[in-house]
C-alpha positions in Angstrom: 16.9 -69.5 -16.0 15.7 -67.3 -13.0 11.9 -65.4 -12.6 13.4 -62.1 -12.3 16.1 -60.2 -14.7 18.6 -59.4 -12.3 18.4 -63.1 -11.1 19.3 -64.5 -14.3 22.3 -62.4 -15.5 23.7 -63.8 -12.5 23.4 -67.1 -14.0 26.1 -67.8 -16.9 24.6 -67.8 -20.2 20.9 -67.4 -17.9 17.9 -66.3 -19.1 14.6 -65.4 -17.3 12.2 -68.0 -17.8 9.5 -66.0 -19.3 11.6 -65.2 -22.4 13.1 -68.3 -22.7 9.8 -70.3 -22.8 7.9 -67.7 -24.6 5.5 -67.6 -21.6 2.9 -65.1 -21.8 1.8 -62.5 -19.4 -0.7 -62.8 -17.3 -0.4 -67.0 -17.5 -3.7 -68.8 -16.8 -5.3 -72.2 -16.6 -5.4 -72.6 -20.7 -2.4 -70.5 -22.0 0.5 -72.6 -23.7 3.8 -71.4 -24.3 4.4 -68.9 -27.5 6.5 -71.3 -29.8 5.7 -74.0 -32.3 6.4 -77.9 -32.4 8.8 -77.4 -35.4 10.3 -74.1 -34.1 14.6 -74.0 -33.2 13.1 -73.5 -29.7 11.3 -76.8 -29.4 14.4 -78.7 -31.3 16.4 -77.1 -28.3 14.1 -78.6 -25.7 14.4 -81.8 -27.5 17.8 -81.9 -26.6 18.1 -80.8 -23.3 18.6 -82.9 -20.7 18.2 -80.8 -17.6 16.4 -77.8 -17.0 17.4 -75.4 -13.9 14.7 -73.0 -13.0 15.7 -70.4 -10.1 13.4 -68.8 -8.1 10.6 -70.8 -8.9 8.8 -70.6 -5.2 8.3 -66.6 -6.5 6.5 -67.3 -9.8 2.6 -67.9 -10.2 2.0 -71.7 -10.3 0.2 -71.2 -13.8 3.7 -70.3 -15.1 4.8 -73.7 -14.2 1.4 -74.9 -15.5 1.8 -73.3 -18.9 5.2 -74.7 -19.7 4.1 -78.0 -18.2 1.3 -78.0 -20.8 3.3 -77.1 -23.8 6.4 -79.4 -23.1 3.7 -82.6 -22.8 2.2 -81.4 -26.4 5.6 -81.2 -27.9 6.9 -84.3 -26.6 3.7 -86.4 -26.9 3.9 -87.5 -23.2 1.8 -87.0 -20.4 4.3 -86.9 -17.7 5.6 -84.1 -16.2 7.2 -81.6 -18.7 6.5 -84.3 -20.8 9.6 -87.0 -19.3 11.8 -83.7 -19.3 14.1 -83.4 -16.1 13.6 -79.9 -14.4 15.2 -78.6 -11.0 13.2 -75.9 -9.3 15.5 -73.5 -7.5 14.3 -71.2 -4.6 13.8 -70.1 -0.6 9.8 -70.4 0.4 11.5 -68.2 3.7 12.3 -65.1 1.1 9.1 -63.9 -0.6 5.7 -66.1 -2.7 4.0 -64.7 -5.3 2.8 -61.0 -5.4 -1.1 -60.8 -6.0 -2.4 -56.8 -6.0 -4.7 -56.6 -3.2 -4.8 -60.6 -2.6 -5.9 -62.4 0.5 -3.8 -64.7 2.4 -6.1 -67.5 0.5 -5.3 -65.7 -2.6 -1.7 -66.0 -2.2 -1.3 -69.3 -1.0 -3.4 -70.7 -3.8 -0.7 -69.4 -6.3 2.0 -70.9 -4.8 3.8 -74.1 -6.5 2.8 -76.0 -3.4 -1.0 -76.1 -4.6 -0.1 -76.9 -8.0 -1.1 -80.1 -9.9 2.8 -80.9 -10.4 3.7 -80.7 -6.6 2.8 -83.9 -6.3 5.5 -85.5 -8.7 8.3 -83.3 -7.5 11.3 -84.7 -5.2 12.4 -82.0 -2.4 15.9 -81.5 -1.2 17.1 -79.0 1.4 20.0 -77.3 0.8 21.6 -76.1 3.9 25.0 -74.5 3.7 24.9 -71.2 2.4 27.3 -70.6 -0.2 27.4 -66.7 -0.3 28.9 -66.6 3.0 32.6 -67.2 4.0 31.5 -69.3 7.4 35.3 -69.1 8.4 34.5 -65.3 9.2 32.8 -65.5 12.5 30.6 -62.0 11.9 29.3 -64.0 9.1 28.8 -67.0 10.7 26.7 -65.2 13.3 24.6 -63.3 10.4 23.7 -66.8 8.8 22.4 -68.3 12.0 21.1 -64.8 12.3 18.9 -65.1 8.8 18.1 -68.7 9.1 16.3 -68.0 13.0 14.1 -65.0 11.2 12.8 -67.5 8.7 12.4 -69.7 11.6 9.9 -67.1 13.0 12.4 -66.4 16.1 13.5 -62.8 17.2 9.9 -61.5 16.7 7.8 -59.9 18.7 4.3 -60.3 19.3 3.5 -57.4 17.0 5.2 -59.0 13.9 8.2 -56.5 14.8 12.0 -58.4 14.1 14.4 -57.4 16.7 17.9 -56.4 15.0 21.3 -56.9 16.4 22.8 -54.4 17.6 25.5 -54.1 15.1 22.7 -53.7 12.9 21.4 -50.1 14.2 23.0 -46.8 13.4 24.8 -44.8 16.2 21.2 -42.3 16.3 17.4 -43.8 15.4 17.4 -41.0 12.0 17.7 -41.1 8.1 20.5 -38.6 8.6 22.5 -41.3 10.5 21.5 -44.3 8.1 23.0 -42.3 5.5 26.0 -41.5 6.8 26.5 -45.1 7.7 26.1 -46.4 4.6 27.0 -43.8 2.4 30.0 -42.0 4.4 31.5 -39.5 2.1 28.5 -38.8 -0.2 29.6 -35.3 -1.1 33.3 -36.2 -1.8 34.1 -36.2 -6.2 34.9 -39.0 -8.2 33.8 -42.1 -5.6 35.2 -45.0 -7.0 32.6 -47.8 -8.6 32.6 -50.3 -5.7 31.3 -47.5 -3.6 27.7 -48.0 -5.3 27.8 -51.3 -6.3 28.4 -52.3 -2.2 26.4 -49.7 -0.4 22.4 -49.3 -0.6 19.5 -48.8 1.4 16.5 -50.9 1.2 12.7 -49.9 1.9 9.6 -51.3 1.5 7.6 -48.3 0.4 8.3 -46.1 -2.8 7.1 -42.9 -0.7 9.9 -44.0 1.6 12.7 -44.8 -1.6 11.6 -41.3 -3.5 12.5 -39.0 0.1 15.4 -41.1 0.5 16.7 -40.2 -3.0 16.2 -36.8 -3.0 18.1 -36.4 0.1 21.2 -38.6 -1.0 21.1 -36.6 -4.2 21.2 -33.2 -2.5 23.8 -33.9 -0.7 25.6 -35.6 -4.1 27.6 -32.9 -5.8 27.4 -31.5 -9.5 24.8 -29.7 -11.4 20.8 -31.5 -10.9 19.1 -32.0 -13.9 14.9 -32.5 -13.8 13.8 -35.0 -16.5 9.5 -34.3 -16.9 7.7 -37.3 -18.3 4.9 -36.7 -20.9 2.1 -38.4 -19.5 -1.4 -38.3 -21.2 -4.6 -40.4 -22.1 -3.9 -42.3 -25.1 -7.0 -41.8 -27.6 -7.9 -45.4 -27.9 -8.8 -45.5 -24.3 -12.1 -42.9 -24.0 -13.0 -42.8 -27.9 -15.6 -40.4 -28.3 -14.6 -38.6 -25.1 -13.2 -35.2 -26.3 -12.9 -34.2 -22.6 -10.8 -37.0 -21.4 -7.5 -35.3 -20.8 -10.5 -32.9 -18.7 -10.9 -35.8 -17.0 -7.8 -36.6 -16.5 -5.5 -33.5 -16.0 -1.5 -33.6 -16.7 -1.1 -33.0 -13.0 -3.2 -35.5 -11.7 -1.4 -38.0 -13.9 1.7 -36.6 -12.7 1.2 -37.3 -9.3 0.7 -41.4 -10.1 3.6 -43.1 -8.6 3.4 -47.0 -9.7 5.6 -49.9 -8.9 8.2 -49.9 -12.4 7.7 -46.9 -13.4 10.3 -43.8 -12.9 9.0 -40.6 -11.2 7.0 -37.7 -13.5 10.0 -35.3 -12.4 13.3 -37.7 -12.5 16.2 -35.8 -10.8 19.6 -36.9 -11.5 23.1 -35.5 -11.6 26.3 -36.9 -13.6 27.9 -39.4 -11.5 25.0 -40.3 -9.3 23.7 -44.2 -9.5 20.9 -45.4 -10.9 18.7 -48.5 -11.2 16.9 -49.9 -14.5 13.3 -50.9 -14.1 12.4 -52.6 -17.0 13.8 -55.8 -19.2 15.4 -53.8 -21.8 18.5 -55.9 -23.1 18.9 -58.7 -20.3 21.4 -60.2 -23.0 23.5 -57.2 -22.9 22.6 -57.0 -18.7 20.3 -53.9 -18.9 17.3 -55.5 -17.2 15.2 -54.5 -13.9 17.0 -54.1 -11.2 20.4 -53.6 -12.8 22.5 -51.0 -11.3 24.8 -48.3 -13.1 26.3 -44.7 -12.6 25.2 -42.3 -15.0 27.8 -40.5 -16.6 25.9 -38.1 -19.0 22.5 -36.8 -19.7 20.7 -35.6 -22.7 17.4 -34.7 -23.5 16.2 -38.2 -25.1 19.1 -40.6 -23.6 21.1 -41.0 -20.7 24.5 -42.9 -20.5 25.1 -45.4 -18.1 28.1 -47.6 -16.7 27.0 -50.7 -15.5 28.2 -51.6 -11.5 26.7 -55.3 -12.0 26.7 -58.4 -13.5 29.0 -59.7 -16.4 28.8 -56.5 -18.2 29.7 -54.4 -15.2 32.0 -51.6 -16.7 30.1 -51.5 -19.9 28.2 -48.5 -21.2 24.5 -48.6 -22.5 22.4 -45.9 -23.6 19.4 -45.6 -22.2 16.5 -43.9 -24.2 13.0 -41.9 -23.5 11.0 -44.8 -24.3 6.8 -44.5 -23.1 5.6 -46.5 -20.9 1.8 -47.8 -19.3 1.0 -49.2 -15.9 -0.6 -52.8 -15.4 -4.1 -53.0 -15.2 -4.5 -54.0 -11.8 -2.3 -50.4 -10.3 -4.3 -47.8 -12.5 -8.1 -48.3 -13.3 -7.5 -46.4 -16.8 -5.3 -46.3 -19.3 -2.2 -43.9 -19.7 0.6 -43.2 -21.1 3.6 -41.9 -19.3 
């Protein structure tokens, strides 16, 4: 099993921890996992021998906690996941736990470091990296290259990370990033690897939303505008009758939060696209999956997948509605 989706369709027959343990969401200090003693679940867990949890430096130590907890009930045992063997997977270099707004105390004191089970776990350092051909010197030199940035080296006293020079484009603009990773945006029928090898990363969804509308003006075919219907579900301000005064369409329109698609979705036949929520992770339509739509309809889009085990499948993807967490909107709404 893995934290995120993406992670764990990797992973043959992989699941993402959260569904697998029935963990709920937010986890505290006193939540237990969602299944029963005499559930199939816990008779599976009863004959496991190994557990192999990926990306575990990520996750909120209370995760750990929770299933911790609800393996010693089942089992009758205080030790650790009550005498069960589990293998934490992960990189502490590559990113810990995201808390909104959280100080630098905040964050470390969610990491699995700080957690009442660090103190019974064995660590072992892995140190070839196994996603790399090392016989290619170009990769050999990007390894060394990665492992010296989690080292702290090429930094500058600004917190600024020097790249190599192979690294840069031929002029410091967007219009020279995109031609260098997408050369030939404009040309019809680009074959599937071209998507499923080439993207550009950012940090900021302001940045990733100007980025997309300029690779998908210069992509060709015929743009269609999909328009969410957001509004203020009723529940939320009973007894207001002015809430949607309150809270106008466009002002709702113009909230842009982390896993949620734009009020005004542009997209053209052919273009790619990446899946934000957990839909089917079975069936690998989970966030951060990656496919190239190849119709649109009013209530559903169609979707080859680039990634995964189910890459060259198609899904359907419908209008579903959707809510931001509490801790990115201070109200309620539906979008």
């Amino acid at each position: 099993m893995a934290f995120s989706g993406i992670a764990s369709i990797l992973l043959k027959g992989g699941h993402t921890a959260h569904s697998c343990f029935k963990i709920p969401i937010p986890a505290h200090e006193s939540t237990t996992c969602g299944f029963s003693k005499n559930s199939q679940l816990a008779e599976l867990i009863h004959a496991t021998d190994l557990v192999i949890w990926d990306e575990a430096p990520m996750q909120h130590r209370h995760v750990m906690e929770t299933v911790d907890c609800s393996f010693q009930d089942m089992c009758g045992s205080d030790s650790p996941f009550g005498g069960l063997n589990v293998v934490f997977g992960g990189d502490f270099k590559q990113i810990v736990p995201v808390i909104v707004k959280g100080s630098c105390a905040q964050i470390v004191n969610t990491c699995i470091q700080w957690s009442t089970l660090w103190s019974s776990m064995t660590v072992l350092h892995l140190k070839h990296n196994m996603q790399l051909n090392l016989d290619i010197e170009a990769e050999q030199n990007f390894a060394k290259w990665q492992l010296e940035v989690g080292q702290g080296l090429h930094t500058d006293p600004g917190g600024n990370i020097t790249l190599p020079n192979y690294f840069c484009c031929p002029e410091n603009t967007v219009e020279s990033l995109i031609n260098s990773i997408y050369p030939g945006i404009n040309a019809p029928n680009l074959p599937d690897s071209y998507f499923s090898e080439h993207t550009i990363l950012s940090s900021k969804n302001d940045n990733v939303n100007s980025l997309n509308q300029q690779i998908l003006n210069l992509f060709p075919g015929q743009m269609q505008v999909f328009h969410s219907a957001d509004s203020i579900p009723p529940s939320a301000h009973a007894g207001e009758e002015d809430a949607m005064l309150n809270y106008p369409v466009e002002y709702l329109n113009s909230i842009n939060c982390s896993g949620l698609p734009l009020a005004a979705l542009a997209l053209k036949p052919g273009c790619p696209v990446m899946i934000l929520r957990n839909l089917n992770p079975a069936k690998g339509v989970c966030n951060g999956s990656r496919g190239i739509v190849t119709q649109c309809r009013n209530c559903v889009l169609e979707v080859w997948l680039l990634t995964g085990d189910h890459a060259g499948e198609i899904i359907f993807i419908p209008w579903i509605s959707l809510s931001p967490s509490e801790d990115q909107v201070p109200f309620k709404f539906i979008c």
